[in-house]
N, C-alpha and C positions, 0 to 999 in steps of 0.2 A: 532741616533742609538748608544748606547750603550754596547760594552762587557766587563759581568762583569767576565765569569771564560771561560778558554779554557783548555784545555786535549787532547797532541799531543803523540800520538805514534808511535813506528819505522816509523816515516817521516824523510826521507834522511838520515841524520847526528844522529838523534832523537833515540836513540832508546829506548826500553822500555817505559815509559810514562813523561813527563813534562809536568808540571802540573802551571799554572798563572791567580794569584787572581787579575783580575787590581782593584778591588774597595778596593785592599790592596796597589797596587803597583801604585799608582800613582806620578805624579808630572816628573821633568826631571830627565831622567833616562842614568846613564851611561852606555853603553853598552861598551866591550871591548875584544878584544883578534885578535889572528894571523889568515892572511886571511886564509879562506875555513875554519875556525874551526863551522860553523853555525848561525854567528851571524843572518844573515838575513833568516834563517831558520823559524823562528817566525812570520816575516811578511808573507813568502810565507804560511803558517801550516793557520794564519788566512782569506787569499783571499781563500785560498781551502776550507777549511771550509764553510765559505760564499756561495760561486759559483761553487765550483764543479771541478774549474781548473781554470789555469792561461795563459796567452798568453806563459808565459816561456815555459813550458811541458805536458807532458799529464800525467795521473794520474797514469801509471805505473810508470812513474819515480820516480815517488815522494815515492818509498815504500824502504825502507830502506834495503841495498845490505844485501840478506842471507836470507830474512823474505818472506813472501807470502801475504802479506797485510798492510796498513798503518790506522788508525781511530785517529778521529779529533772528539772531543766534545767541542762546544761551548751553552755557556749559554749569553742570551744577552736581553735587553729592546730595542724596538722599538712602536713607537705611543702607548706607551701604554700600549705596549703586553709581554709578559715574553715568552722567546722564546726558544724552548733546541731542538740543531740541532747535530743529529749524522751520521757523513759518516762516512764510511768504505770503502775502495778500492773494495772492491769484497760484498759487499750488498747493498739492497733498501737505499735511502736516508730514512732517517726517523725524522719527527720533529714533536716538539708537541708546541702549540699557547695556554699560557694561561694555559696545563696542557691538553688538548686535542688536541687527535693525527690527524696532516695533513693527508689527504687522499686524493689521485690523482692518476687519471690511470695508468700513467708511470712516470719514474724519471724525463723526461725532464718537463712534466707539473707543477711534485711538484714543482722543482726550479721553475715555472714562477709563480706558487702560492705565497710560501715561499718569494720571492724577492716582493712581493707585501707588505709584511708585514714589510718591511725594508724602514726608512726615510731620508736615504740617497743614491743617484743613485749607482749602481755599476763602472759607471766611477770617481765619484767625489772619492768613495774609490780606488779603482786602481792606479788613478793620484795622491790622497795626501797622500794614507798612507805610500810612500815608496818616500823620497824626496833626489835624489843624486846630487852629482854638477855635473855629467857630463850630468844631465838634461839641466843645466841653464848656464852654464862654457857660458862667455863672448857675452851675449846674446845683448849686448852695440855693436858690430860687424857684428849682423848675416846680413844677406841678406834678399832679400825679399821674398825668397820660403823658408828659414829656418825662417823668423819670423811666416810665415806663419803656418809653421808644429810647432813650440813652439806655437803660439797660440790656435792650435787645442790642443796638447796635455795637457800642464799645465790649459789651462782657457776651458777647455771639449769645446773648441768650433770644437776639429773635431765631437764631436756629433753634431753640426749643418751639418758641411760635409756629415759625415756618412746617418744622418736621410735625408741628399739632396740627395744625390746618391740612398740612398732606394726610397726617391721620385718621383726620374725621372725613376727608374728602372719603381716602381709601377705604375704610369703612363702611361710608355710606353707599359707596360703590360696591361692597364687597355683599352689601344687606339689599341693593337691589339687585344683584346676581344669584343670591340666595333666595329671594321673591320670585325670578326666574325661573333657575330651579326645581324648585317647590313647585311650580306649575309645571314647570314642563316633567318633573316625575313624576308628577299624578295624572297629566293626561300619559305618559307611555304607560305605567298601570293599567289604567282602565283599558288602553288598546292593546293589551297583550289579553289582560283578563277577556274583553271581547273575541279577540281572534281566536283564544284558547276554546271558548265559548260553543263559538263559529265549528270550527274543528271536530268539537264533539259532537256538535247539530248534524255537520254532514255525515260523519261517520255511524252516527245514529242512524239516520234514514238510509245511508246504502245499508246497513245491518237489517230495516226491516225490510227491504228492496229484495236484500243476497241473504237469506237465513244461515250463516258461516259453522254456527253450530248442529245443523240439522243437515247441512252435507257432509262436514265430517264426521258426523257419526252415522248416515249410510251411507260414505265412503269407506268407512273402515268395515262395515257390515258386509257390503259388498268386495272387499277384499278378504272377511272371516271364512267368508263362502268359500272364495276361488281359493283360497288355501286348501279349504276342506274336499272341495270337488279334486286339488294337483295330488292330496294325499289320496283319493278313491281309483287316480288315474296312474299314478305310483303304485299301488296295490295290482291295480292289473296288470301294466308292465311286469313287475316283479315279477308274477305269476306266468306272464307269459314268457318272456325272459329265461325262467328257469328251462322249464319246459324248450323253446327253440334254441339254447345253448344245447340239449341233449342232442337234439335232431343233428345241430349244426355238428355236433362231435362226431354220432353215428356218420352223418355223411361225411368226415372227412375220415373217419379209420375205414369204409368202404371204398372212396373214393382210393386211395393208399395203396389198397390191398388188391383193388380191382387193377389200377395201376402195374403194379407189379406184376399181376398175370397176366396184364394186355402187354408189357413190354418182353413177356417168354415166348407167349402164344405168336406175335411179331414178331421174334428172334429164330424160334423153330418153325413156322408154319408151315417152308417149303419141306421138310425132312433132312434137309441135309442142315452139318453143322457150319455155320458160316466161319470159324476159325480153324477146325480141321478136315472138314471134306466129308464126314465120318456120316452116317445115316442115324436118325433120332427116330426113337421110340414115340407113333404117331398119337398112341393110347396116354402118353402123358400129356402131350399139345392138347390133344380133344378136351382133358381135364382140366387144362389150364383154361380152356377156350369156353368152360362151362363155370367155372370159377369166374371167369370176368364176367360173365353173363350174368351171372347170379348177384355178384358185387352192382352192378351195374344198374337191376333190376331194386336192390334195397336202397341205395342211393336216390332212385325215383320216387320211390314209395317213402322214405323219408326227407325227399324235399315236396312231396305233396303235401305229408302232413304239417310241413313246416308251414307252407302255404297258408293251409286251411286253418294252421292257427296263428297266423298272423293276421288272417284272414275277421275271424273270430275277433280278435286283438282289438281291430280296429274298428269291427263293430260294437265292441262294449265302450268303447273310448268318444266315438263317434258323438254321441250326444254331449259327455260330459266337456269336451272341447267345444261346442256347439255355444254350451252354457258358459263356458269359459270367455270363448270371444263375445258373448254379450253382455259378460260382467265387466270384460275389456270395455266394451261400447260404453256402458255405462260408468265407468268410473274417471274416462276420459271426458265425457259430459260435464262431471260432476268435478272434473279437475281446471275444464275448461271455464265454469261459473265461478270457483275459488281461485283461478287466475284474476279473473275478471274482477272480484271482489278484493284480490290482494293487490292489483294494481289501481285499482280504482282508490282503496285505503293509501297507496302510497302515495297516489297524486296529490289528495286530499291531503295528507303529511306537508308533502315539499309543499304544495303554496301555501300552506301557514307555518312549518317549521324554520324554514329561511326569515320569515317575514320575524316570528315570534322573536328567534335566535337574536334576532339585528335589534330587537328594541331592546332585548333582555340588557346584550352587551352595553347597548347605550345607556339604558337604565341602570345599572351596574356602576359604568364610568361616571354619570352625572351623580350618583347615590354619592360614589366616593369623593367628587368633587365637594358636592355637597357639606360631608365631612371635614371635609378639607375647609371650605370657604367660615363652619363654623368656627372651627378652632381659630380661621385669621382671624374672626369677627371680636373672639376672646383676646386675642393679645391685642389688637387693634384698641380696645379698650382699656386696657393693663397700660398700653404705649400712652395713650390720651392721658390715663391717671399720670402716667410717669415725666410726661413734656409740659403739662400744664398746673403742675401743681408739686411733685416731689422736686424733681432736678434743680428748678428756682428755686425754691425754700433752703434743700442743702449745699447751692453754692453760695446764696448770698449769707447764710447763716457762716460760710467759711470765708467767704471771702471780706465781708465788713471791718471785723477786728483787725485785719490785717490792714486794710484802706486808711481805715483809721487811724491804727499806728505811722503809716508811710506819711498819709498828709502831716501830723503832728510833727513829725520830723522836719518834715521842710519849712513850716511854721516858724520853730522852734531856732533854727539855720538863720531863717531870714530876722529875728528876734523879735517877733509881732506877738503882741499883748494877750492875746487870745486864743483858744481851744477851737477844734472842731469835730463834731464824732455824727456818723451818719447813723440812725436806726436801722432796725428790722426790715423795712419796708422803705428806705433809701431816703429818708427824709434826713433833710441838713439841721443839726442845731448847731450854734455858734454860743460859745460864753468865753467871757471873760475873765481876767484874771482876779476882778473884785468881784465877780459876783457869778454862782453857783448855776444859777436860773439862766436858760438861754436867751439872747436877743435876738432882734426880727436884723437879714442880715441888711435892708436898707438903712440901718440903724448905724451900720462900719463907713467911715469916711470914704469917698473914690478911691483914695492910695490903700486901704485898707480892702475894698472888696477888688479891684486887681490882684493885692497880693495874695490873698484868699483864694480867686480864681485858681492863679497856676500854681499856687500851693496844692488845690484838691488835682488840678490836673496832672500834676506831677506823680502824685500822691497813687494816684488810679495806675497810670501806665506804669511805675513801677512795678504793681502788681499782677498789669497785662504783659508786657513784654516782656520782663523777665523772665516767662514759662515758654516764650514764645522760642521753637528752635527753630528761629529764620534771623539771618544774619544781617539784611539790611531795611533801614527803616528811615524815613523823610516825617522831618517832626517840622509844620509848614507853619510860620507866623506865632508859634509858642510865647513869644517873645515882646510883641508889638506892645503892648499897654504895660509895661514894664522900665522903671528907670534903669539908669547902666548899672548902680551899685549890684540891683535886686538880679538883675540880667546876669550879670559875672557871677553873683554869687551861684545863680540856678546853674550856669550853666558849670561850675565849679563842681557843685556836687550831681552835675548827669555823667561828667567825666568819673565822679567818684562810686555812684551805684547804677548806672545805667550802661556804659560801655564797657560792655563784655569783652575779652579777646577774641577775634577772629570776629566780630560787628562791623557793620560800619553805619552809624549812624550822620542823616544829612540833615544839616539844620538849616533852615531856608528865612531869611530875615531882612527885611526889607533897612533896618536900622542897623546902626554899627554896631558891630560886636569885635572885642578883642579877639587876636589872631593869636591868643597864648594859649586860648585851652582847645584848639583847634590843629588836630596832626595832617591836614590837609585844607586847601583853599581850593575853590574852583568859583570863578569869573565868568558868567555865563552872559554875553551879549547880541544882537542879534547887529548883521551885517547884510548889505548888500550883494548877492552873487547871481552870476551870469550863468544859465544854465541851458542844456538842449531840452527844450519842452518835448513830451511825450507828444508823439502821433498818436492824432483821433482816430485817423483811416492811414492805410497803408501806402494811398501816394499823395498825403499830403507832404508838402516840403519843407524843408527841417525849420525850426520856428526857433531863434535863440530866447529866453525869458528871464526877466530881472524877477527875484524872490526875495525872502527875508530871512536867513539859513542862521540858525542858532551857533554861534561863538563859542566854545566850550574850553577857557585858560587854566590849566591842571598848573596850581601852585604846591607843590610839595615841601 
């Protein structure tokens, strides 16, 4: 992660705007002036920027005494992305990836968006970019609960701590969620198994109420019947059927035939011929006039017996239709009690099927949560194994050798008599160069345990920064208990293995230091200035105020 420009306004000391090009300002940089004038106002203006806050304060503080707001613009490359991030005290974060604007429901999500897009952790910045010696002051001495807390803090191994305490919280949280659970699946069991229960109770008792097998089987009984009676009622039809289609035929080839002779007998009756005038032979009329009469008379006499056997017809039918409509009566009865019993079972269904259906589902969901909560419960424990016990063991076991070597180096630079090599478990030994066995290190003169200090301190941050891909870092006071030889010579070789191309590291020092191994100066003092003080209320009248605005002389 790279930043290449920042733009700080009334923050703290800050006021009005400062404005730092680091892809101008690189290289080691002196920083200088009398305490409280701001110098470390810069580091704090960039974590804010970043994050939103600092462990130091909260973001009212940080606005400059007299003004109603502070904003911080930073411009920065990360994996890739060209990054332009604006806070303001009193507005939305707002940042734009690439040129298009982040967008996230509320501030706290942008930040967790925003910080995705950053390739360096926010602790590895917090820890390196601000490097003091009263972080590391005589670290050849500590004990074993202060190596313990230096090694969280300089080597982020309290992020192993920290992510183990979230793990055994989340865990523990995760195993009373499962205690939940586990009860509340076993009370929805038993209340489905009860309902289920329930269910069968009621439906049992309407069965002994509605006997459903002993109407359908004289329902069907009573329809074997009326089958049996529609085939003996078919049978007579049939028969009669045959029989009054004959009739029905005789009377219509009499009817036909009579026809015919009533329409001669009508045509000649008077004697003459209605088409020629001609007289008609009376003795054929009379015979035509007895042909229709005779037609006329078989027509009668075969729709009597039609009659009389339809007659017939429906006296033999008569009964079994009789029996017919009372098997109707009855099987409607019996259809009306298997309604009754089918709707009654259905009722009985819906107020426990709905009810069953809805635990099941739930039952089901929590089953699977369940499942779910164990297997966290298992990596949960893998994580603990893995943050409190593997991850420490194989970085320190990689990273000492190398510590070692680093410190030795500077040792060795400065020409000081003596070794020092840290064990397994971070303890300092010191030996000399006559003798194999370590000494205790209040044993080393004052000039000797100083140089020893920022020897190991050196020693260490080579090994920290180095990995670190963040470009600027404030190393505060490094310096102080240091004569000028030992001072030039450190700061000799920070130019030679600490300053990267494209870094900019700031050296903050209260004591003189030459301006030779130094590709920048800046003068930080603080001045008197005249400002319009921020209105409390909106018609208060405007209030001029005297402040103490941080100096900021850019010697290049």
């Amino acid at each position: 992660m790279k930043i290449k420009k920042i733009s700080i306004t009334n923050f703290k000391s800050i006021y009005n705007t400062l404005e730092l090009d680091f892809e101008k300002l690189g290289g080691l940089i002196k920083l200088s002036g009398p305490i409280g004038s701001g110098k470390s106002t810069i580091s704090e203006a960039i974590r804010v920027g970043l994050y939103g806050n600092t462990k130091e304060n909260n973001l009212p503080n940080y606005i400059a005494w007299n003004t109603d707001h502070f904003l911080i613009e930073i411009n920065l490359e990360s994996k890739g992305k060209d990054i332009y991030i604006r806070r303001h005290s009193k507005e939305q974060l707002q940042a734009t990836i690439d040129g298009k604007e982040l967008v996230a429901p509320n501030k706290k999500n942008m930040q967790e968006i925003l910080e995705e897009f950053y390739d360096v952790p926010r602790m590895g910045v917090e820890r390196m970019c601000v490097i003091s010696f009263s972080q590391f002051n005589s670290i050849a001495t500590m004990n074993p609960g202060q190596t313990k807390e230096f090694l969280d803090d300089v080597f982020a191994f309290k992020t192993f701590t920290n992510y183990n305490n979230i793990v055994v919280e989340e865990r523990k949280i995760q195993i009373q969620e499962k205690t939940r659970l586990d009860a509340i699946i076993s009370s929805l069991t038993k209340q489905i198994d009860s309902l289920i229960e329930k269910k069968e109770h009621q439906a049992k008792e309407l069965q002994n109420n509605i006997n459903i097998d002993n109407l359908n089987d004289e329902r069907k009984k009573l329809i074997d019947k009326g089958i049996e009676l529609k085939k003996k009622k078919d049978q007579f039809f049939s028969e009669y059927n045959i029989k009054a289609t004959e009739y029905t035929k005789k009377m219509s080839e009499v009817a036909l035939l009579g026809k015919q002779e009533k329409e001669y007998y009508e045509k000649y009756k008077s004697g003459v011929c209605p088409t020629c005038g001609q007289s008609i032979d009376m003795s054929k009329v009379a015979d035509s006039k007895e042909k229709m009469e005779k037609y006329a008379s078989e027509w009668k006499e075969a729709n009597n017996y039609k009659k009389k056997l339809e007659e017939s017809y429906k006296n033999n039918t008569k009964g079994i239709d009789e029996e017919i409509s009372e098997l109707k009566n009855k099987i409607s009865i019996i259809d009306s009690k298997i309604a009754v019993y089918n709707n009654s079972l259905k009722i009985i269904s819906e107020n426990y099927d709905d009810m069953i259906d809805d635990l099941q589902k739930q039952l089901q969901e929590d089953s699977k949560n369940l499942l779910n909560i164990n297997n966290d419960i298992g990596e949960w424990n893998d994580m603990n194994i893995l943050f409190s016990k593997t991850l420490r063991y194989n970085l320190l076991e990689n990273i000492i050798p190398n510590i070692n070597k680093s410190i030795q180096y500077y040792i060795d630079k400065l020409e000081q008599p003596y070794r020092v090599e840290f064990d397994q478990e971070f303890k300092c030994h010191v030996y000399t160069d006559t003798n194999d066995k370590s000494i205790n290190y209040k044993d080393l003169s004052t000039g000797q345990r100083k140089t020893l200090d920022i020897c190991i301190i050196f020693g260490i941050i080579q090994n920290v920064i180095a990995n670190v891909d963040f470009n600027i870092f404030f190393l505060d006071e490094l310096f102080s208990n240091m004569d000028a030889d030992s001072r030039n010579t450190m700061l000799a070789m920070l130019n030679e293995n600490l300053v990267k191309e494209g870094r900019s590291v700031f050296v903050v020092n209260h004591a003189e230091m030459s301006d030779d191994f130094f590709n920048h100066k800046i003068r930080v003092r603080l001045e008197n200035k005249k400002i319009v003080a921020a209105k409390r209320r909106k018609n208060d009248p405007e209030k001029i105020a005297l402040c103490h605005s941080s100096h900021y002389d850019f010697i290049f």
